[in-house]
C-alpha positions in Angstrom: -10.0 4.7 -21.6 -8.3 7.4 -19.5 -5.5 9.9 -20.7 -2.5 7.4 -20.0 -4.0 4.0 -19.8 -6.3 2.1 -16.9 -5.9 1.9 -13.7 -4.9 -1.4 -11.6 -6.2 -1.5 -8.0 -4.0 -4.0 -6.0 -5.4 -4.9 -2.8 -4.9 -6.9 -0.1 -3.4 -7.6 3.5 -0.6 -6.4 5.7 2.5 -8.4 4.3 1.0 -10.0 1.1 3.6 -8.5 -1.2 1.3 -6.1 -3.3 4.5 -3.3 -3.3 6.7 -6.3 -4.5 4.2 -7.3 -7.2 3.1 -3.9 -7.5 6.4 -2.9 -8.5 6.8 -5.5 -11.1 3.8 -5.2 -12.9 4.5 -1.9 -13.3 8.1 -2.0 -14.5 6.8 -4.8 -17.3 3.8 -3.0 -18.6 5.6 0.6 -18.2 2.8 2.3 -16.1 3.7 4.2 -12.9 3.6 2.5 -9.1 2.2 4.1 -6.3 2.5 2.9 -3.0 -0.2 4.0 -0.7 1.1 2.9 2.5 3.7 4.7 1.9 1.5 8.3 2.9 0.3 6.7 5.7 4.0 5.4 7.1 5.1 8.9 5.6 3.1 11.0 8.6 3.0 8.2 11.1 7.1 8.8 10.7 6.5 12.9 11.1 4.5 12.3 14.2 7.3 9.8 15.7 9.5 12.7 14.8 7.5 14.9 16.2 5.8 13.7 19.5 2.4 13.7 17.7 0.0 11.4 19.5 -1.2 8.9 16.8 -4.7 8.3 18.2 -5.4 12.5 18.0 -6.7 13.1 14.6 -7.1 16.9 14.4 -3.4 16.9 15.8 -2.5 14.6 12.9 -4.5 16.8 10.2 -2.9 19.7 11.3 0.9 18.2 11.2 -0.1 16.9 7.5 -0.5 20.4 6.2 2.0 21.6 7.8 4.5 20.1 5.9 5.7 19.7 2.1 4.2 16.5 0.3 5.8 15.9 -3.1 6.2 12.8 -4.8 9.1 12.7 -6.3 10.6 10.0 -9.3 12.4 7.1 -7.3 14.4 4.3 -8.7 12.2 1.9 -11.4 8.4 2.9 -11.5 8.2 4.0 -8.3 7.3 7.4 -6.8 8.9 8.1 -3.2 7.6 10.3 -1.0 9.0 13.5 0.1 8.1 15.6 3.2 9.7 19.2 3.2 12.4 17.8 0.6 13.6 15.5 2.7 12.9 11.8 0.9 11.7 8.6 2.9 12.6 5.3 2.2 14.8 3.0 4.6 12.7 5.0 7.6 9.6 4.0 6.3 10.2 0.2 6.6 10.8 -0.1 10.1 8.6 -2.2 13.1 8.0 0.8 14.9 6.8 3.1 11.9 4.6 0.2 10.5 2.7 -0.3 14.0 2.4 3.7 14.1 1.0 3.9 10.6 -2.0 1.0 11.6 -3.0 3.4 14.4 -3.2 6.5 12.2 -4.9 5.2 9.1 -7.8 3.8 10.9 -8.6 7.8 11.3 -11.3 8.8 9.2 -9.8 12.2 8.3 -6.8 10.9 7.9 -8.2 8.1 5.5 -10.5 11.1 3.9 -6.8 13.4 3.4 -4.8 10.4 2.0 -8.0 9.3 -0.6 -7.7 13.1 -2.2 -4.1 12.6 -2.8 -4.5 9.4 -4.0 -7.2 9.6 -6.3 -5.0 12.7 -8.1 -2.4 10.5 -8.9 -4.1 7.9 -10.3 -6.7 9.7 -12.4 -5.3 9.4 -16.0 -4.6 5.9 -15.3 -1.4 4.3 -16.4 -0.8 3.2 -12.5 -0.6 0.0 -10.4 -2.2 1.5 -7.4 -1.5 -1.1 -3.9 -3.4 -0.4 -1.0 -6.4 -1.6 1.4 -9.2 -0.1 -0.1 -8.1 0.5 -4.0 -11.0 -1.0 -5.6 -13.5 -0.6 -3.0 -12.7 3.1 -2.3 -10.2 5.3 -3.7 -11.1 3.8 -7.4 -14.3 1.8 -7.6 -13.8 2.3 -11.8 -10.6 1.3 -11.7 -10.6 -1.3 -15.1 -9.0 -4.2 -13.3 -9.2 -4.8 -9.8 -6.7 -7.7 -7.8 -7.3 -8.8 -4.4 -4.1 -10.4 -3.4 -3.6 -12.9 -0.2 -1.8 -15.1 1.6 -2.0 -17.0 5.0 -1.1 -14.7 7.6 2.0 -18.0 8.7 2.6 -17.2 4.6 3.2 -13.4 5.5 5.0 -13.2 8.6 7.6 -15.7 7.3 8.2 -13.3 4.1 8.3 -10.3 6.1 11.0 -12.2 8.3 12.9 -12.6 5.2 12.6 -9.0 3.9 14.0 -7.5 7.6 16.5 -10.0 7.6 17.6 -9.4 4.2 18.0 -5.5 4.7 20.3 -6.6 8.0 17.8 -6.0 11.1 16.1 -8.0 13.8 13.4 -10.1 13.4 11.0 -12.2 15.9 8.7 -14.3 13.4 6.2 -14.8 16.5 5.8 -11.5 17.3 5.4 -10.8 13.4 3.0 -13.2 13.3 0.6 -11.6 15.8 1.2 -8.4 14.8 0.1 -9.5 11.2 -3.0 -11.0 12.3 -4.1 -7.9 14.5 -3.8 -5.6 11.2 -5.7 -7.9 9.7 -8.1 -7.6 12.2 -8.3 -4.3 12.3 -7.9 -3.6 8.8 -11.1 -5.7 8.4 -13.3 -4.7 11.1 -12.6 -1.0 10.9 -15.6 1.6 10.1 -14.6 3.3 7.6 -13.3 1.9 4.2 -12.3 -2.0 5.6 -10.2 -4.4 4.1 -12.7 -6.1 1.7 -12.2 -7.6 -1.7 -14.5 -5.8 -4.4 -17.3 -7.2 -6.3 -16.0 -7.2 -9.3 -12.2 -8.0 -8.0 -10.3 -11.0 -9.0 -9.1 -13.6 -5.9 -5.4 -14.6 -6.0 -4.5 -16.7 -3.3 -0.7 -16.2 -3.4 0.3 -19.0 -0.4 1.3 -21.3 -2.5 2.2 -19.6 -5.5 5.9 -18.0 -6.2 6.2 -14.1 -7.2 6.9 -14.9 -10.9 3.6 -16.5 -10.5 1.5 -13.9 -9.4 3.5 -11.5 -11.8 2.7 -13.7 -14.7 -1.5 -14.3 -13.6 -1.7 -10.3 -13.1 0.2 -9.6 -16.5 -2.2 -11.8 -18.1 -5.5 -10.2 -16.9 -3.8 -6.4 -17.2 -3.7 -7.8 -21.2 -7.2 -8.9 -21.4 -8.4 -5.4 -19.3 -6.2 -3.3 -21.4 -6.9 -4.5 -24.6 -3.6 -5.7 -25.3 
């Protein structure tokens, strides 16, 4: 058992709620929540800011250490993310810096920057850890790994709702095909893909409501926790 309990690696698709989930298992079994698409919106936002090209890694690497990264306490379980004080939140859920953050983390040193930073905040466990490559990469140990999915119809309707929710624009077609070529990519990628684990359990969540999912995940976090 690590210092602060195990670790949870939720994994899954663009859109399947693992931050939502995430968040709520974490709040209920009082263990921290990271977000790792977070990091990756976090400098795909910098190099929007910035003019950066996303497809030019070492331009990318170098704009990563040039900056502050802290991850500061947010609101519930949640870590935000910082760069040079300034905290991201509403900017980091926008079209434009989710499409920039699929070009820069298929970048392998990018990818190999993000996993260090990850794998320190997760390594005395106690953390609900979302991302694409969780239990397959960052923490192949972890004590209970989740592959969460949905239909990619499924997703793009939710992520209509969340936009619409937080009062901006939203095209469900164009959604919709910008969902399936993550997944595409996410998938057929070199390094670290979108894959479920091994040992990972399958939750197909298209049919199922979030109290639902909550409720299966709470009840395998009890058996893998010894609780």
């Amino acid at each position: 058992m690590r210092k602060n309990g195990i670790v949870i690696a939720l994994d899954g698709p663009a859109g399947v709620g693992k931050s939502t989930v995430g968040k709520r298992i974490a709040s209920e079994v009082n263990y921290k929540f990271v977000s790792t698409g977070k990091m990756y919106r976090a400098l795909a936002w910098k190099a929007l800011q910035t003019g950066t090209a996303l497809n030019d890694e070492q331009a990318l690497l170098s704009l990563a250490d040039s900056v502050s990264w802290t991850f500061p306490r947010g609101e519930g379980p949640e870590a935000d993310v910082a760069l040079d004080g300034k905290v991201l939140r509403g900017e980091l859920i926008t079209e434009e810096v989710s499409r920039a953050s699929s070009a820069v983390a298929v970048l392998p040193g990018v990818r190999s920057l993000m996993k260090t930073m990850q794998q320190k905040a997760g390594a005395d466990g106690g953390v609900v850890m979302e991302g694409r490559d969780i239990g397959t990469n960052i923490f192949p140990d972890a004590e209970l790994k989740i592959f969460l999915d949905a239909s990619a119809e499924a997703r793009a309707s939710r992520r209509v709702g969340q936009l619409k929710a937080q009062g901006l624009e939203a095209d469900y077609n164009e959604i919709l095909a910008f969902i399936k070529k993550r997944d595409y990519q996410d998938s057929t990628r070199k390094i670290n893909p979108l894959k479920k684990a091994d040992d990972a359990v399958y939750l197909d969540s298209t049919n199922l409501s979030q109290d639902q999912v909550v409720e299966r995940i709470i009840l395998l976090f009890r058996k893998a926790a010894g609780r």
